[in-house]
Backbone bond lengths (Angstrom), bond angles and torsions (degrees), N, CA, C in turn:
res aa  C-N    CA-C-N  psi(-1)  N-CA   C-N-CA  omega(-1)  CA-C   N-CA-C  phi
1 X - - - 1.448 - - 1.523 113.03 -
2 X 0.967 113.81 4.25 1.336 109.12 -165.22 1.556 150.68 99.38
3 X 1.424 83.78 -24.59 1.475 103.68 -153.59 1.893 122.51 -82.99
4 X 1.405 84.76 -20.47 1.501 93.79 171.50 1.607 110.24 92.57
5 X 1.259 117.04 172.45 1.428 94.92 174.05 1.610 102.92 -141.52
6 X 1.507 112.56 133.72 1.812 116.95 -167.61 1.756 107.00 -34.88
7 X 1.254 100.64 123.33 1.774 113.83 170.18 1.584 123.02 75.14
8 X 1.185 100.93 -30.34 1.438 126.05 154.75 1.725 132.34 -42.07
9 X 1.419 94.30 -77.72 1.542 106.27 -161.44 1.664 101.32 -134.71
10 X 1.253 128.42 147.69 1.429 119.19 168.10 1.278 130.25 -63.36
11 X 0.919 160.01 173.31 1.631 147.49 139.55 1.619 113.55 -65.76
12 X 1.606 113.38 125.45 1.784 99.43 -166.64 1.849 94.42 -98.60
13 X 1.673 105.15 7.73 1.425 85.75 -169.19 1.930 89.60 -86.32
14 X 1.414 99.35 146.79 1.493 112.83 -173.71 1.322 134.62 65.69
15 X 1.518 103.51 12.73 1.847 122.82 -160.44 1.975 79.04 -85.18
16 X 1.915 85.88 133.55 1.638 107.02 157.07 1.122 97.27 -45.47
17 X 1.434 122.40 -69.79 1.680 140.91 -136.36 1.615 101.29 -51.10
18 X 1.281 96.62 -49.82 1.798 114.70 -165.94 1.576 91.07 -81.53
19 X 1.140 135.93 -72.70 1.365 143.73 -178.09 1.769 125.72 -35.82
20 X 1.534 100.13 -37.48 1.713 83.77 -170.09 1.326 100.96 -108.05
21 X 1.570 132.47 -118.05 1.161 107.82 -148.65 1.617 115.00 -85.47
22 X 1.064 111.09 149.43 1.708 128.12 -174.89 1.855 89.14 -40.31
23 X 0.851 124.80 -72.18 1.652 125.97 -164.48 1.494 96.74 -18.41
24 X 1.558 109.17 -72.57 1.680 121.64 -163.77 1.765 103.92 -17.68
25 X 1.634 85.00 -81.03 1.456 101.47 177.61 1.447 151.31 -27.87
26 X 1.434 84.17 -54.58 1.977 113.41 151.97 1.092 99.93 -61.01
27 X 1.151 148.54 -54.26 1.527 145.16 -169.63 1.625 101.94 -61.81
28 X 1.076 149.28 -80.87 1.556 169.12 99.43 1.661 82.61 61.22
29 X 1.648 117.74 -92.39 0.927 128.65 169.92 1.553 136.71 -11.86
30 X 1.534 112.43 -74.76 1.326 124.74 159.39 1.366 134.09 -51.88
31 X 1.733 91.74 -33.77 2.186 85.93 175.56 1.216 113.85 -116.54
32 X 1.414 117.63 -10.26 1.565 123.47 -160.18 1.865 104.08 92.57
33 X 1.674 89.49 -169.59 1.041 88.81 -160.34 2.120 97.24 -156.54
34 X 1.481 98.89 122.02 1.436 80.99 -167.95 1.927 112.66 -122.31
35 X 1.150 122.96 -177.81 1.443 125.73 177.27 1.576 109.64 73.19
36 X 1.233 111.85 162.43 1.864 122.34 149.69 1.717 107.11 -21.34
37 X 1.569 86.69 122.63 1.246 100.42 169.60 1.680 107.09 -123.82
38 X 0.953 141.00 152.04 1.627 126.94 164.88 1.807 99.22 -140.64
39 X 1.592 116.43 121.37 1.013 128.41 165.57 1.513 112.05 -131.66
40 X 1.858 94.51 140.40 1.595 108.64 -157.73 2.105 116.69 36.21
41 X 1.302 113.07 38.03 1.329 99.72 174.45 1.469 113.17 104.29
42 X 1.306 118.90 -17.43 1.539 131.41 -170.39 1.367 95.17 -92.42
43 X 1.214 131.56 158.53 1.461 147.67 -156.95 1.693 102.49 -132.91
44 X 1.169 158.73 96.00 1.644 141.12 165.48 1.298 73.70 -106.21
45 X 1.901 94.33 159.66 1.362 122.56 172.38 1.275 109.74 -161.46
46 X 1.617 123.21 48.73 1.376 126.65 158.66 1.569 106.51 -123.31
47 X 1.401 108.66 161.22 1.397 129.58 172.66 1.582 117.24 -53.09
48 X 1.353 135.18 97.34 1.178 124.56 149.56 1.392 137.78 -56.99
49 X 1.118 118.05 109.27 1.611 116.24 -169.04 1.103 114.46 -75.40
50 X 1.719 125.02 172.38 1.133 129.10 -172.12 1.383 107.22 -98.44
51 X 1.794 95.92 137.06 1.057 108.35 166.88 1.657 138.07 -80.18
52 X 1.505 113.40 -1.40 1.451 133.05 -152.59 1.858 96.69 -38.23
53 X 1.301 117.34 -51.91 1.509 127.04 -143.36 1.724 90.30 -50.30
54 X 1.344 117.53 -27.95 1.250 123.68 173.43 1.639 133.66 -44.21
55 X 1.100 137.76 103.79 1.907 128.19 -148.06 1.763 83.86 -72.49
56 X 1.602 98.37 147.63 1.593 109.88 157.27 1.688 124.15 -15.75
57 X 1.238 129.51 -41.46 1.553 130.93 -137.45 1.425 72.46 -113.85
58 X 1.404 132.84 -64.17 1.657 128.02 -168.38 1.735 99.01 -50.16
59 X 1.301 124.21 -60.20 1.578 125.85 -177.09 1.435 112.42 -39.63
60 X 1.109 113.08 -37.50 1.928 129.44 -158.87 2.019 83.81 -97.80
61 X 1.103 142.35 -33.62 0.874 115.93 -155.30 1.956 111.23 -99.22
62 X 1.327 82.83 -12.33 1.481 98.74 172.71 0.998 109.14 -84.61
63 X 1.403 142.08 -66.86 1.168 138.88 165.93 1.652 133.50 -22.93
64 X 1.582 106.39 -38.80 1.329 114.56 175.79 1.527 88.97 -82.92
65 X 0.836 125.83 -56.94 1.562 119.02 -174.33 1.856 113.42 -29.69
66 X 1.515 108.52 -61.94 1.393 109.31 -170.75 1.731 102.89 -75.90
67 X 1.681 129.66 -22.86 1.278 129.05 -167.38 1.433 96.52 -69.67
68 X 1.233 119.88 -34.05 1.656 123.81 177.99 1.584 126.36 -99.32
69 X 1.482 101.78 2.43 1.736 98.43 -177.59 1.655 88.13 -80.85
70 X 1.137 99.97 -173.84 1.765 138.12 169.67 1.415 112.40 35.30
71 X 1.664 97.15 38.81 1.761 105.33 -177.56 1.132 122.74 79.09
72 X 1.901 100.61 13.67 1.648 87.60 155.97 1.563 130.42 -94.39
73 X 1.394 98.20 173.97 1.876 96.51 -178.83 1.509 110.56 -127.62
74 X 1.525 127.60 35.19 0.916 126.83 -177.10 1.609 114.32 -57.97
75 X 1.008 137.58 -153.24 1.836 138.57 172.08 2.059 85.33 -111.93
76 X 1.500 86.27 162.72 1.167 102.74 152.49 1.093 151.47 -72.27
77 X 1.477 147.76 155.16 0.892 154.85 176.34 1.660 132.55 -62.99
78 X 1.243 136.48 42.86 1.510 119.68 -163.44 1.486 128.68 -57.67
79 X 1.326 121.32 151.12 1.371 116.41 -154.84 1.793 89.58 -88.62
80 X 1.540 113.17 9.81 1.943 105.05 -177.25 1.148 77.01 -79.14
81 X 1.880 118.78 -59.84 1.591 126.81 -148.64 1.642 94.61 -41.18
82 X 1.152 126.57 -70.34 1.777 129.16 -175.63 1.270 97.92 -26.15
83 X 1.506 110.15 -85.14 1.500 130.63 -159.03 1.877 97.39 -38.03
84 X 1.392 120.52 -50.71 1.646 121.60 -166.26 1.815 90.82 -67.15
85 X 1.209 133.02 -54.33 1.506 120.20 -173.41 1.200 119.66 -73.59
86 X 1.600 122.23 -4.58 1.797 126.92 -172.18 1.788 84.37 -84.83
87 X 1.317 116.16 -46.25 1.491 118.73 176.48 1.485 126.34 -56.19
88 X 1.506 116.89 -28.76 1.260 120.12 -157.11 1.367 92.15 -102.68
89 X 1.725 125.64 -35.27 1.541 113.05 168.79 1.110 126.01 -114.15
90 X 1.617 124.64 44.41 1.446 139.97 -166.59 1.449 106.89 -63.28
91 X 1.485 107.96 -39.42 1.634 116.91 -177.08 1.859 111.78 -75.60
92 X 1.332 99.86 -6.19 1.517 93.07 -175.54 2.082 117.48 -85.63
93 X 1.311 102.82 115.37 1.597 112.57 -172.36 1.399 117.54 -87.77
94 X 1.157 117.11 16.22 1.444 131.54 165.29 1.388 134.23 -151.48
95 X 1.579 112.68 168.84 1.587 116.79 -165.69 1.662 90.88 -73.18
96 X 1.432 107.86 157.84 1.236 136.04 -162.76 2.042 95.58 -90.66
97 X 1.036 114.41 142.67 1.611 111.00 -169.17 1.523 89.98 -103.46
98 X 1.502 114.44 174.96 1.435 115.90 -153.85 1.551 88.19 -92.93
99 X 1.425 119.73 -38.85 1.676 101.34 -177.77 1.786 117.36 -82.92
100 X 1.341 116.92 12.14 1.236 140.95 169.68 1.877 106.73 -67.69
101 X 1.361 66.21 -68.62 1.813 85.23 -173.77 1.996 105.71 -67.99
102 X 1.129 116.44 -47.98 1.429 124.76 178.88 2.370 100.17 -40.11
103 X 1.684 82.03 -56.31 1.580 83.53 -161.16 1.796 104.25 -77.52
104 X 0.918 116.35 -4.84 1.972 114.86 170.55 1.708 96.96 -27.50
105 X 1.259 112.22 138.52 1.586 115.63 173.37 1.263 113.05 -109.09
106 X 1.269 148.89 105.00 1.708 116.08 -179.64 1.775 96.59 -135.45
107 X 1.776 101.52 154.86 1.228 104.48 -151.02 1.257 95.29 -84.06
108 X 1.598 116.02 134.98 1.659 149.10 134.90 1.789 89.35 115.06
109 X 1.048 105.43 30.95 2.013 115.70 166.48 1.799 94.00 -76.66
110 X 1.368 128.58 113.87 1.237 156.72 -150.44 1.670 100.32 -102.04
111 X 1.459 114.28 -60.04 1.497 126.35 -174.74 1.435 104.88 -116.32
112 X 1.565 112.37 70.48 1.667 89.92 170.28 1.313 119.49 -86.88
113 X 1.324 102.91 145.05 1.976 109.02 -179.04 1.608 108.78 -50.94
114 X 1.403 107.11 141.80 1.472 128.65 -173.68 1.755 102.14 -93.67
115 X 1.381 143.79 162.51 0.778 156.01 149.59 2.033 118.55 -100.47
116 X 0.930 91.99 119.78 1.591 96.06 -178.51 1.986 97.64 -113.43
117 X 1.692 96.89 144.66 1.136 101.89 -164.48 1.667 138.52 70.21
118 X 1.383 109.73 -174.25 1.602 102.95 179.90 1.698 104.84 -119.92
119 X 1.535 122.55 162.03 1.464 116.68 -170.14 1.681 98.00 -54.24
120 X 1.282 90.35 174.70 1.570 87.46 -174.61 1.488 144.48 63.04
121 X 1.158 81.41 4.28 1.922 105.51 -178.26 1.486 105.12 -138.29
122 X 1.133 107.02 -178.27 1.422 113.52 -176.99 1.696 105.78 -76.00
123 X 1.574 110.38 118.30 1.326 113.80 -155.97 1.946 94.55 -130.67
124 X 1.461 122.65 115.52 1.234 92.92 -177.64 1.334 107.82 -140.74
125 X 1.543 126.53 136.00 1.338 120.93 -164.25 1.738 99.50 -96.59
126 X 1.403 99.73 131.12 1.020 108.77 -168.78 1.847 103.25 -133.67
C-alpha cells in the first residue's frame, strides 16, 4: 500500500526521494540505502539493501510502477535510464547515505528534496 511501516520503512506515497528525479531512485535501488530517513514526519532507520541482482527492465518497471501508484504522476522509468546509472556507479561498494542521496544534483531537477537536520537526528526530505 504504500504506506511504509513505523521505524522500519519510509512511506513512498509522496516521498521526494521516490518522486523527483529518476536518478535518486535508480540510485536507492542499485546500492541500497542507509541511516535515518524521515518522510512526511515518519522516521525509518534501517538499511535498505541492494537491489542490483535485478536486470535493467525489472528495476525501471518497478519504479514506474510505485512513481505512478497512489495518485502519483511522476514520469517513468526507462530501463536505458537504469542501464546509464548501473554504468555511471558500477564502482560504488556501498549503500548511498540519506544526505548523499538528498544532495545528487542533476540538470533542470526544479524541486530538489531538502534535508532538514543532521544524520542521526531528525532528518527529513521534504
Amino acid at each position: 500500500d504504500g504506506n511504509g511501516a513505523p521505524g522500519k520503512a519510509a512511506s513512498m506515497r509522496g516521498s521526494p526521494l521516490l518522486l523527483g528525479h529518476e536518478g535518486r531512485p535508480i540510485r536507492i535501488v542499485l546500492h541500497g540505502l542507509r541511516g535515518r530517513v524521515v518522510i512526511k514526519g515518519e522516521a525509518a532507520d534501517m538499511e535498505m539493501p541492494t537491489l542490483a541482482a535485478l536486470n535493467d527492465e525489472q528495476i525501471a518497471d518497478a519504479l514506474t510502477y510505485v512513481r505512478r501508484e497512489w495518485d502519483h504522476r511522476a514520469d517513468p522509468v526507462s530501463k536505458d535510464a537504469v542501464a546509464k546509472v548501473r554504468e555511471e556507479t558500477k564502482d560504488r561498494g556501498q549503500p548511498w547515505s540519506r544526505d548523499e542521496v538528498i544532495g545528487l544534483k542533476f540538470a533542470g531537477e526544479k524541486n530538489p528534496p531538502k534535508a532538514e537536520g543532521k544524520p542521526g537526528q531528525k532528518a527529513e526530505a521534504k
